[in-house]
C-alpha positions as CSV (number, residue, x, y, z in Angstrom):
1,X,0.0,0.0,0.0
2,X,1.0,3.4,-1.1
3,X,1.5,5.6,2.4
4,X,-0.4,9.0,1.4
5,X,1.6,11.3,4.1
6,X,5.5,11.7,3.6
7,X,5.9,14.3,6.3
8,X,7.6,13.5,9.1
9,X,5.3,12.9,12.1
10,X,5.9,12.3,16.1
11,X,2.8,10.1,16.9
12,X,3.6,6.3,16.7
13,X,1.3,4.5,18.6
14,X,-2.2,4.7,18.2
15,X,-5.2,3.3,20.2
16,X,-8.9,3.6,20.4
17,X,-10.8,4.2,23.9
18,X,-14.4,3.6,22.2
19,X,-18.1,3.4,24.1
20,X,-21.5,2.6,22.8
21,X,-24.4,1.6,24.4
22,X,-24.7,-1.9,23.1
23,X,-22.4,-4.5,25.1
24,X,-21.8,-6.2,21.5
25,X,-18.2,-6.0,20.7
26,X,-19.3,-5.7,16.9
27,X,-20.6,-2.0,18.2
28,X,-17.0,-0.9,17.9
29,X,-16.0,-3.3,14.3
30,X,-16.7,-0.6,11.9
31,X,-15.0,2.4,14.3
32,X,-11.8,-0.1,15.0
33,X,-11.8,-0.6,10.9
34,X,-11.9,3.5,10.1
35,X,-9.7,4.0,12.3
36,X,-7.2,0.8,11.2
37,X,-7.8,2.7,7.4
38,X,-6.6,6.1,8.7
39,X,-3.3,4.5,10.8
40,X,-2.2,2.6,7.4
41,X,-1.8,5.7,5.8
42,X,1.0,6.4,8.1
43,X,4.1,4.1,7.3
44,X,5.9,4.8,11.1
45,X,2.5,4.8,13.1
46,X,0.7,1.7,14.1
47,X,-2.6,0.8,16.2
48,X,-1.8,-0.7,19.1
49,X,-5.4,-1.8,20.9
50,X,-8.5,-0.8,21.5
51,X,-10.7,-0.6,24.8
52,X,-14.0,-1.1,23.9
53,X,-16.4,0.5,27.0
54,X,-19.7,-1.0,25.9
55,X,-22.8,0.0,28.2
56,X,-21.4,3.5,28.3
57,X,-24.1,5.5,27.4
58,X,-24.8,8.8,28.6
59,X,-22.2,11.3,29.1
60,X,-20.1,11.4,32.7
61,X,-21.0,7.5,33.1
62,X,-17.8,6.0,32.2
63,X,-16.2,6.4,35.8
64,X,-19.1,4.0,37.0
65,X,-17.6,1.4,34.9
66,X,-14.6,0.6,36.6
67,X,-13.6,-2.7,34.3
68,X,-13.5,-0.8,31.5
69,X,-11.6,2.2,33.2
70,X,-9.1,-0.2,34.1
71,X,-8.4,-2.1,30.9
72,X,-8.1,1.6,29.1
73,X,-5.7,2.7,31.9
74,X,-3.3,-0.7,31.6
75,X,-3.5,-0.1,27.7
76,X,-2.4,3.3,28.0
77,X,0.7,2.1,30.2
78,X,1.7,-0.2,28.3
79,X,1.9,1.4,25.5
C-alpha cells in the first residue's frame, strides 16, 4: 500500500478508547476498521489496541464502569 503522508510525524502509537451503548463487541467493528484505514496511511504509526467501553451510554457515566476504566488505563501504560 502506497502511504499518502510523507511528512515527518511524532505520533507512533495509536489506540482507540471507544463506548456505545450496546455490550456487542461488533458496536465498535466498523469504528476499529476507520480508524485501522486512517493508521495505514502512516508508514511509522501503528494501532496498538482498543478498549471497547460497551454499556457507556450517557455522558459522565464512564467512571461507573470501573472494568472498563481499568483495561483503558493498563492499555495506556503499556503502550
Amino acid at each position: 500500500m502506497k502511504k499518502v503522508y510523507s511528512a515527518d510525524y511524532l505520533f507512533r502509537d495509536i489506540y482507540m478508547i471507544a463506548t456505545a451503548a450496546e455490550n456487542e463487541e461488533s458496536a465498535f467493528e466498523k469504528a476499529y476498521n476507520g480508524l485501522q484505514g486512517w493508521v495505514d496511511c502512516f508508514e511509522k504509526a501503528s494501532l496498538k489496541g482498543m478498549v471497547g467501553g460497551g454499556g457507556i451510554d450517557a455522558a459522565n457515566t464512564a467512571e461507573d464502569h470501573v472494568d472498563i476504566m481499568k483495561k483503558a488505563y493498563e492499555l495506556g501504560k503499556n503502550l
